[in-house]
Gaussian input, Z-matrix of N, CA and C with variables (Angstrom, degrees):
# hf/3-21g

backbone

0 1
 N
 C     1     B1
 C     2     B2     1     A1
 N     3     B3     2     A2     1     D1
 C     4     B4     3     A3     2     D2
 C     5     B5     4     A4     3     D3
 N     6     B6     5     A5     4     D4
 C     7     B7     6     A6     5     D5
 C     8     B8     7     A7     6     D6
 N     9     B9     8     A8     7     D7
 C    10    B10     9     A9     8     D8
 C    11    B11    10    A10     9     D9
 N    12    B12    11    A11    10    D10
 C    13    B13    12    A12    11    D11
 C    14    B14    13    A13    12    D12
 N    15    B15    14    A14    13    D13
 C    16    B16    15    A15    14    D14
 C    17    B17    16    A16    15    D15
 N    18    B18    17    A17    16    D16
 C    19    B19    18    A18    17    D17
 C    20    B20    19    A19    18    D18
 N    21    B21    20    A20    19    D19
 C    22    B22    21    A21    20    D20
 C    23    B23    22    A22    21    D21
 N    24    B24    23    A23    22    D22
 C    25    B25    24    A24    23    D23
 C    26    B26    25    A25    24    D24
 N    27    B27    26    A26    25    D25
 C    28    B28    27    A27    26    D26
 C    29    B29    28    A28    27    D27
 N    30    B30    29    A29    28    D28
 C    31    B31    30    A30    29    D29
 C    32    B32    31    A31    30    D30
 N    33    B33    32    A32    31    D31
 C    34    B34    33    A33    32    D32
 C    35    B35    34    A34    33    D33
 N    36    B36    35    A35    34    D34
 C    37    B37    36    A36    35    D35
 C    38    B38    37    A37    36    D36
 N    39    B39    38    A38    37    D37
 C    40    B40    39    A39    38    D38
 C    41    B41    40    A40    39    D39
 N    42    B42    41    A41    40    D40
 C    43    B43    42    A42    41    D41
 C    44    B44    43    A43    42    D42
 N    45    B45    44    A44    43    D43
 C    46    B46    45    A45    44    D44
 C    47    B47    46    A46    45    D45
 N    48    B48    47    A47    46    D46
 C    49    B49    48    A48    47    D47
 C    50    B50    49    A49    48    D48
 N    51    B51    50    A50    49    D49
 C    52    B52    51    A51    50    D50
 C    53    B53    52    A52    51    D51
 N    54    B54    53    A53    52    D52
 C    55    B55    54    A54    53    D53
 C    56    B56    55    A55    54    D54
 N    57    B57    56    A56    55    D55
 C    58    B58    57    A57    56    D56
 C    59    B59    58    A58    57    D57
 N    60    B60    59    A59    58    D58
 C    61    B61    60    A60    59    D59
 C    62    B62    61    A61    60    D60
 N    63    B63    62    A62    61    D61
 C    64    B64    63    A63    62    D62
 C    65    B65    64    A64    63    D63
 N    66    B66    65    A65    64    D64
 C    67    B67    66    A66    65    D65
 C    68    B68    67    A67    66    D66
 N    69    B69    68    A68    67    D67
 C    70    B70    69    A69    68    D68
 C    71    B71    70    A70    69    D69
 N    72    B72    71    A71    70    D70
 C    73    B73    72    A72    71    D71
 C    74    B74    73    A73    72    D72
 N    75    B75    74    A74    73    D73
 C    76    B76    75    A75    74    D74
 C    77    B77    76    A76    75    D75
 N    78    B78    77    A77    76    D76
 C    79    B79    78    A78    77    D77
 C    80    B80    79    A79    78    D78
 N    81    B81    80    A80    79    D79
 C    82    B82    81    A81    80    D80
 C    83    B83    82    A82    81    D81
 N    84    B84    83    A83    82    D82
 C    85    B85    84    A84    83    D83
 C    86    B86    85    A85    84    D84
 N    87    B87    86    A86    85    D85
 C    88    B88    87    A87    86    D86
 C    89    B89    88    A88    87    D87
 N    90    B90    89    A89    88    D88
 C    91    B91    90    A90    89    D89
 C    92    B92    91    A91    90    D90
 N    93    B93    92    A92    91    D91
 C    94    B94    93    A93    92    D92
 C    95    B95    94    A94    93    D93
 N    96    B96    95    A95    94    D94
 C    97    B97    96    A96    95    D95
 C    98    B98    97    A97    96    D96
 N    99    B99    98    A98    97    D97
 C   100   B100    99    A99    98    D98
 C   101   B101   100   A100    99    D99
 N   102   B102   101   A101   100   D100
 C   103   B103   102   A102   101   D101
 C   104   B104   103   A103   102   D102
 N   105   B105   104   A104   103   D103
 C   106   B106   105   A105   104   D104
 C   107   B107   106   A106   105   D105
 N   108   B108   107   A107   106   D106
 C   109   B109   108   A108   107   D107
 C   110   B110   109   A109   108   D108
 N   111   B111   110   A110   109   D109
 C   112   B112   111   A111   110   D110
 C   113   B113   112   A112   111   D111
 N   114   B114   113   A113   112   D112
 C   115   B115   114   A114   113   D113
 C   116   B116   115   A115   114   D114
 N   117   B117   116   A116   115   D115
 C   118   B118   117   A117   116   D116
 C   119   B119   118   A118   117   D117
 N   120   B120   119   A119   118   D118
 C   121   B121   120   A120   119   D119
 C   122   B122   121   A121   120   D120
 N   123   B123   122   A122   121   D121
 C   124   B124   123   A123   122   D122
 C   125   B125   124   A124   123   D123
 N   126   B126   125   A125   124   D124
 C   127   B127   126   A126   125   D125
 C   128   B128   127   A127   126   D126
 N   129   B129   128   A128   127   D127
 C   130   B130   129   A129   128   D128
 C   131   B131   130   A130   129   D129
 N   132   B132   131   A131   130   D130
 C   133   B133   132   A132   131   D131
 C   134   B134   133   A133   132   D132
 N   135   B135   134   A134   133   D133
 C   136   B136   135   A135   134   D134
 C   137   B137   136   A136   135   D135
 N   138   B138   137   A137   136   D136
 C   139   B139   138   A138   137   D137
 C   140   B140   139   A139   138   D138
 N   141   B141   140   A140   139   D139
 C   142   B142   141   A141   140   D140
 C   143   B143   142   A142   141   D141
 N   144   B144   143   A143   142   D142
 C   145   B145   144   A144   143   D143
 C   146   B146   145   A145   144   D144
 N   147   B147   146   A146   145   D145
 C   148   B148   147   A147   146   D146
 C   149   B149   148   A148   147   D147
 N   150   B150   149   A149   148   D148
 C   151   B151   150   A150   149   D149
 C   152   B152   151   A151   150   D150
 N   153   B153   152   A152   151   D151
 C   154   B154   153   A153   152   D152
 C   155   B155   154   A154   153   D153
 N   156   B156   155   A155   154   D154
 C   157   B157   156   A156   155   D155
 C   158   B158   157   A157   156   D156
 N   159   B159   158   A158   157   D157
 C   160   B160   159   A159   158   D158
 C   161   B161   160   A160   159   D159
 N   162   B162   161   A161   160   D160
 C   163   B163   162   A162   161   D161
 C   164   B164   163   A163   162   D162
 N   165   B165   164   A164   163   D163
 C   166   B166   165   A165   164   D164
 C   167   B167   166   A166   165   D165
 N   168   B168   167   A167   166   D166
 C   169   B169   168   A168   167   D167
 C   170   B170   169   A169   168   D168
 N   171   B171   170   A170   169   D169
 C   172   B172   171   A171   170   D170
 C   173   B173   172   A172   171   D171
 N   174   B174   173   A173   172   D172
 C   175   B175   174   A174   173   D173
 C   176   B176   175   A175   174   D174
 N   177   B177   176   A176   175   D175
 C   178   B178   177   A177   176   D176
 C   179   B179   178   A178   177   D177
 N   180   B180   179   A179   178   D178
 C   181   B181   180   A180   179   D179
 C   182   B182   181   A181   180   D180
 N   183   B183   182   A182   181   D181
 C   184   B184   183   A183   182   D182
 C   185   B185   184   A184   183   D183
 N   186   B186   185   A185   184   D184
 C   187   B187   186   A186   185   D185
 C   188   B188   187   A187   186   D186
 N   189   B189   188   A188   187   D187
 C   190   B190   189   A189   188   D188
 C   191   B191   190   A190   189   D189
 N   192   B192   191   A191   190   D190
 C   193   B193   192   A192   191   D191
 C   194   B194   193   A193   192   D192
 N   195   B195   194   A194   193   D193
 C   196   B196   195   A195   194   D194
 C   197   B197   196   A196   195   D195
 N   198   B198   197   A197   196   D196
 C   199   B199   198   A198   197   D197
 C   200   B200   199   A199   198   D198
 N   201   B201   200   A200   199   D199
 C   202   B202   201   A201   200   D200
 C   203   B203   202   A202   201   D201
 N   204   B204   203   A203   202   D202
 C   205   B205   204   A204   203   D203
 C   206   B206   205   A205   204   D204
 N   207   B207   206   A206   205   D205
 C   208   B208   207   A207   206   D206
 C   209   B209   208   A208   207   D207
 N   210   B210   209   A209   208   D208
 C   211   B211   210   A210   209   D209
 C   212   B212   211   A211   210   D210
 N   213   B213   212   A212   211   D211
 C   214   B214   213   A213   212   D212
 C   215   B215   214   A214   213   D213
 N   216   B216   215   A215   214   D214
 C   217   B217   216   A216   215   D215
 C   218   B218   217   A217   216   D216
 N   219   B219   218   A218   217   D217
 C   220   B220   219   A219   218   D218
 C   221   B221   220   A220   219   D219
 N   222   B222   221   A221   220   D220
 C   223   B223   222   A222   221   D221
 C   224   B224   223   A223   222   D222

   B1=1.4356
   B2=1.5217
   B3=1.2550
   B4=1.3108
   B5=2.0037
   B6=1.6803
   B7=1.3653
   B8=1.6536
   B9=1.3408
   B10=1.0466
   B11=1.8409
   B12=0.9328
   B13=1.3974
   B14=1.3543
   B15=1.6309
   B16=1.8710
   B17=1.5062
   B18=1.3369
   B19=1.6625
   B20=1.8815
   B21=0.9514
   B22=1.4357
   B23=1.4222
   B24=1.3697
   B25=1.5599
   B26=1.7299
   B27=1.3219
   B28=1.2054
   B29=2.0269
   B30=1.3640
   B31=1.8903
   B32=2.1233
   B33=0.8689
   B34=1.7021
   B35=1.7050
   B36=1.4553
   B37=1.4172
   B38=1.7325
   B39=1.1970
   B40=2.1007
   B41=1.2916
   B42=1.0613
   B43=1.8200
   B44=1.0988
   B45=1.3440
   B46=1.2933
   B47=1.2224
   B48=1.7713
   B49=1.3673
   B50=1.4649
   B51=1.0334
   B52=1.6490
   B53=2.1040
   B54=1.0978
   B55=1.7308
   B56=1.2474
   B57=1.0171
   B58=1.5278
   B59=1.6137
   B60=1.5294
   B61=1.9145
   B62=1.7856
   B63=1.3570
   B64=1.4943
   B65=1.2323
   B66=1.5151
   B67=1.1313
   B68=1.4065
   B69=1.5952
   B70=1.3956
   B71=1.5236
   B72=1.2176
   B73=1.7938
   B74=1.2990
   B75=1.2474
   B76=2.4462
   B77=1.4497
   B78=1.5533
   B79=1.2641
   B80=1.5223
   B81=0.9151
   B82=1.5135
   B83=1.6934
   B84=1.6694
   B85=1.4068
   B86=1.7052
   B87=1.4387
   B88=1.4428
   B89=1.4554
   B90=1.1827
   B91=1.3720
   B92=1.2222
   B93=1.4109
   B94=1.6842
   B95=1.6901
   B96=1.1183
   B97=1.4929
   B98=1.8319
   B99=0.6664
   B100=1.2894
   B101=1.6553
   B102=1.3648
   B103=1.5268
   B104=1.5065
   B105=1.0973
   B106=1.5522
   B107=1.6202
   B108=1.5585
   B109=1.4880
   B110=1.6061
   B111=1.4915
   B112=2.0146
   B113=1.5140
   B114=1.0209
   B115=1.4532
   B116=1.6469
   B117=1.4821
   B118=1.6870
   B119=1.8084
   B120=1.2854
   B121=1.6928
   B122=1.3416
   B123=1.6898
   B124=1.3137
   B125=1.4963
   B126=1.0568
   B127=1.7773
   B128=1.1507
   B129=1.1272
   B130=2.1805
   B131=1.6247
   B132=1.2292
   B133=1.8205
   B134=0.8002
   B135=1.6763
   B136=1.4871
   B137=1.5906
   B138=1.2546
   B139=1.7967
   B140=1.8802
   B141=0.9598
   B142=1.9107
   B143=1.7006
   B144=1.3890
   B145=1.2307
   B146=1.5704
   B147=1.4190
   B148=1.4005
   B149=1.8633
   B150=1.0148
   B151=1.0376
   B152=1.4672
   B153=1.0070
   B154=1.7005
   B155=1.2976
   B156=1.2835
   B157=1.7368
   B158=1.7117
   B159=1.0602
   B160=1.8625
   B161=1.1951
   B162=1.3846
   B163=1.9667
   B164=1.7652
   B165=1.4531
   B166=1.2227
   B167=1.6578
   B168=1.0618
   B169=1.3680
   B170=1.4868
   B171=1.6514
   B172=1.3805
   B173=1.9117
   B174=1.2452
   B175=1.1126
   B176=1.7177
   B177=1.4252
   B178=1.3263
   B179=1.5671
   B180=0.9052
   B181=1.4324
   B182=1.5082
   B183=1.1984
   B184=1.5640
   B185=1.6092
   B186=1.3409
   B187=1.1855
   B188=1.3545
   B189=1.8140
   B190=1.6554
   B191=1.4768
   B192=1.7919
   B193=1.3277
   B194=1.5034
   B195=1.1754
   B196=1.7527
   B197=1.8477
   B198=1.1669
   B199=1.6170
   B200=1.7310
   B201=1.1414
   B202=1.1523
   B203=1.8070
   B204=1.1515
   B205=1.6868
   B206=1.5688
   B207=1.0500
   B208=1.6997
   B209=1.5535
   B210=1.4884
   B211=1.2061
   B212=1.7502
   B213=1.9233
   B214=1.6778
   B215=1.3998
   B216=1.7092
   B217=1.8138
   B218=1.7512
   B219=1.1674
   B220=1.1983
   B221=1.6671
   B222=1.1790
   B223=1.7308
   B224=1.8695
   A1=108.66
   A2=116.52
   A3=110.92
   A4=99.57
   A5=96.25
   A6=97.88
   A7=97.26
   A8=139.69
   A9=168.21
   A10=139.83
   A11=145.62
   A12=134.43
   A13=119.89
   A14=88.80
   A15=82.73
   A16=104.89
   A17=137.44
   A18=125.31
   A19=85.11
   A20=109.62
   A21=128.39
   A22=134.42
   A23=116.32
   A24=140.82
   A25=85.91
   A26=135.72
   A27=121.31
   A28=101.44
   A29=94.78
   A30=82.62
   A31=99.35
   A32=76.54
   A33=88.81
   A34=92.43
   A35=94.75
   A36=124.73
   A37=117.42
   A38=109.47
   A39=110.24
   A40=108.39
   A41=96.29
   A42=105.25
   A43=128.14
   A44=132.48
   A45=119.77
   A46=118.96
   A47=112.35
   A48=126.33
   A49=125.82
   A50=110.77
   A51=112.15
   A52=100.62
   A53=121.79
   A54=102.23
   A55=121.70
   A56=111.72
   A57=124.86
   A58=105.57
   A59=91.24
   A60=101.18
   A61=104.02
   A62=99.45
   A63=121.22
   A64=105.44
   A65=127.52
   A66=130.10
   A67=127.70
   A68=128.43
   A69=118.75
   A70=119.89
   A71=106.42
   A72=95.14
   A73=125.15
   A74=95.11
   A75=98.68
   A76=84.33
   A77=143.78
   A78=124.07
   A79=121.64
   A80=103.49
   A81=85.14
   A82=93.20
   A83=88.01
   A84=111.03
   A85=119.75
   A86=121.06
   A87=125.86
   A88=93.16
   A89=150.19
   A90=145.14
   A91=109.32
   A92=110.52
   A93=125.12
   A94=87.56
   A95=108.63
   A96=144.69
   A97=76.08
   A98=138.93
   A99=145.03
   A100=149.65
   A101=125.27
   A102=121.45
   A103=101.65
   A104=88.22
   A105=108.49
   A106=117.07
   A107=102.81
   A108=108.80
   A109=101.13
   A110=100.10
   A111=104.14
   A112=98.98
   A113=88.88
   A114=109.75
   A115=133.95
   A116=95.75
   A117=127.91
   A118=110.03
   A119=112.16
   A120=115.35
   A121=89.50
   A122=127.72
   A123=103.24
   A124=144.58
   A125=112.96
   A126=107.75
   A127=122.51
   A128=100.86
   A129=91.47
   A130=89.22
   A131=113.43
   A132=99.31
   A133=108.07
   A134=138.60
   A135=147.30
   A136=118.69
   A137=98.02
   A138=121.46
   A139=98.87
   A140=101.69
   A141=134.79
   A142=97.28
   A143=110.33
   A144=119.90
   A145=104.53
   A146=130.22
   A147=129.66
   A148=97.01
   A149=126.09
   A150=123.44
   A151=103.09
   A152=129.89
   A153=134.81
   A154=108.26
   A155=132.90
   A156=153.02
   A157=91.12
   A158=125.49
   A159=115.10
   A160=112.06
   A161=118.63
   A162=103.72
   A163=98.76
   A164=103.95
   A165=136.63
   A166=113.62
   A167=121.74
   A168=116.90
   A169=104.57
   A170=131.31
   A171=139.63
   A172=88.84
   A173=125.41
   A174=135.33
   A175=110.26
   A176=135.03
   A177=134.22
   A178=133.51
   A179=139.81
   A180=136.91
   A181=106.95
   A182=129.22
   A183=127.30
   A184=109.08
   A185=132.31
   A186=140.80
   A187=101.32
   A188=107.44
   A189=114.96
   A190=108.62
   A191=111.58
   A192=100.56
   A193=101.12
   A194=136.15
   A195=141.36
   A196=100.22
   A197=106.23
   A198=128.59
   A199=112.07
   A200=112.87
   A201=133.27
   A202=102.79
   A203=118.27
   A204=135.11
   A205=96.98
   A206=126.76
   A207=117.07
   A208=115.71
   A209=119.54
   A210=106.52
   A211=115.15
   A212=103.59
   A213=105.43
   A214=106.19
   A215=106.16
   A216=84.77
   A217=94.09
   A218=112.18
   A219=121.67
   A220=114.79
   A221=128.53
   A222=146.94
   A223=100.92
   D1=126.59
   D2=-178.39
   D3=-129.13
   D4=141.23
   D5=177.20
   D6=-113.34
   D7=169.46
   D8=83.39
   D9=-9.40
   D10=107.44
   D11=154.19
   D12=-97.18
   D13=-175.18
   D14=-162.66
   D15=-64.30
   D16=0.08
   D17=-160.04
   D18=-100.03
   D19=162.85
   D20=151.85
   D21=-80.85
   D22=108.84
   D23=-145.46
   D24=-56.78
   D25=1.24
   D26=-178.57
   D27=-99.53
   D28=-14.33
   D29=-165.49
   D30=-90.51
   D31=158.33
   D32=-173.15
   D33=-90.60
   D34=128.54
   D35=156.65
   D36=-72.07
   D37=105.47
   D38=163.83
   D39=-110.32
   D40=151.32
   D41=142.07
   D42=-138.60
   D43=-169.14
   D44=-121.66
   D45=-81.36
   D46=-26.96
   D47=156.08
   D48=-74.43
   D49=11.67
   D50=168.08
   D51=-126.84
   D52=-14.48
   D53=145.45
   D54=-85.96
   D55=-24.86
   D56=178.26
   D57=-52.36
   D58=-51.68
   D59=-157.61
   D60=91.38
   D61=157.45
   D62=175.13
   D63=-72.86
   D64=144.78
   D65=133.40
   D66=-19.87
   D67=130.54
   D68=163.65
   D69=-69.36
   D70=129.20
   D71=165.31
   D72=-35.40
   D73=-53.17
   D74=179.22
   D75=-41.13
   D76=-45.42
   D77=-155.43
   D78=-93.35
   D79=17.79
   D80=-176.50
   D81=-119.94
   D82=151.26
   D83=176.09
   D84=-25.43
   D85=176.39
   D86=165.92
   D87=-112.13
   D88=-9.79
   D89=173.47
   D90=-138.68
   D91=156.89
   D92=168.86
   D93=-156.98
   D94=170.46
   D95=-120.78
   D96=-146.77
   D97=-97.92
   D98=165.38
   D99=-93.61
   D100=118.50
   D101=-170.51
   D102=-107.27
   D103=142.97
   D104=178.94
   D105=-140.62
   D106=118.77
   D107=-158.37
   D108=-103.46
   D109=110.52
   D110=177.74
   D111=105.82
   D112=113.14
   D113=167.86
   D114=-89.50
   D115=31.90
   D116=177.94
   D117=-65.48
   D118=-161.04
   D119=-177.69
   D120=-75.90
   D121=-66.81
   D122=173.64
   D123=-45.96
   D124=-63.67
   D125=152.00
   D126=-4.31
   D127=-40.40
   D128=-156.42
   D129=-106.08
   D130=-42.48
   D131=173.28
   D132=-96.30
   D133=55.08
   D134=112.26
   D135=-78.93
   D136=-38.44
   D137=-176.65
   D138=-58.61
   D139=-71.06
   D140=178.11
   D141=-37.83
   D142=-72.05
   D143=-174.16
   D144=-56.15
   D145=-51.22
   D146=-168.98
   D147=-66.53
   D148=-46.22
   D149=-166.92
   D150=-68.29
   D151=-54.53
   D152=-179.29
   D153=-54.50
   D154=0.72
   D155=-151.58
   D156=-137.43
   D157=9.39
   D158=-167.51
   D159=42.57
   D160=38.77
   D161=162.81
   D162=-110.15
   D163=169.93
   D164=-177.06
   D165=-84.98
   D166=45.35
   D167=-155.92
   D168=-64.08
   D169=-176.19
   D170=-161.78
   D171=-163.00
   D172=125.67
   D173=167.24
   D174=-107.55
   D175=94.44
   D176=152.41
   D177=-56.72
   D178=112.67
   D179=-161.48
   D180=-135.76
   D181=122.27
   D182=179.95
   D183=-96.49
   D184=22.63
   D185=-179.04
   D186=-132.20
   D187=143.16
   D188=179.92
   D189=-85.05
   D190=8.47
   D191=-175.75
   D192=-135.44
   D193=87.13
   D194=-160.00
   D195=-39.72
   D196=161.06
   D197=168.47
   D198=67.65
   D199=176.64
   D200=-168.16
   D201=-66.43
   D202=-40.28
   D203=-158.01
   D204=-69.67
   D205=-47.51
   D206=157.89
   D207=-17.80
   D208=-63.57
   D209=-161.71
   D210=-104.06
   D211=12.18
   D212=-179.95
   D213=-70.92
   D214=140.46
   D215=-179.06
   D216=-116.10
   D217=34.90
   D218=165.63
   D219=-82.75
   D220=-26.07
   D221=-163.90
   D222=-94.26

C-alpha cells in the first residue's frame, strides 16, 4: 500500500536541523545540565521542559531529519 502527500516523492524533505546543518564539535559546550538521546516527540519535550526548568539541555540525534516521521511510510 503506498500513500502519497501533497510534495512530490522526488523533492527532499529537511528540517530545520538538517538546513541549518549540525553544530560543529569545536562548538559545543564542555557541560550540559542535561542529554537527551533522539530527537523524536519525546526528545524535544524533554529539551523544552529542561529548558523551562533553567537547565542546559543537549539533544543528540543520529538522523539529518529529527523525530520518528522520517521513517513513517504512511505520510
Amino acid at each position: 500500500m503506498s500513500h502519497k502527500t501533497s510534495k512530490e516523492s522526488t523533492e527532499e524533505v529537511t528540517s530545520g536541523a538538517s538546513a541549518n546543518g549540525y553544530t560543529d564539535i569545536s562548538e559545543l559546550k564542555d557541560s550540559y545540565d542535561v542529554v537527551i538521546v533522539g530527537a523524536g516527540g519525546a526528545g524535544m519535550t524533554a529539551a523544552l521542559q529542561a529548558k523551562d526548568a533553567g537547565m542546559n539541555p543537549v539533544i543528540l540525534e543520529k538522523m539529518p531529519i529529527a523525530g520518528e516521521i522520517r521513517s513513517n511510510h504512511l505520510l
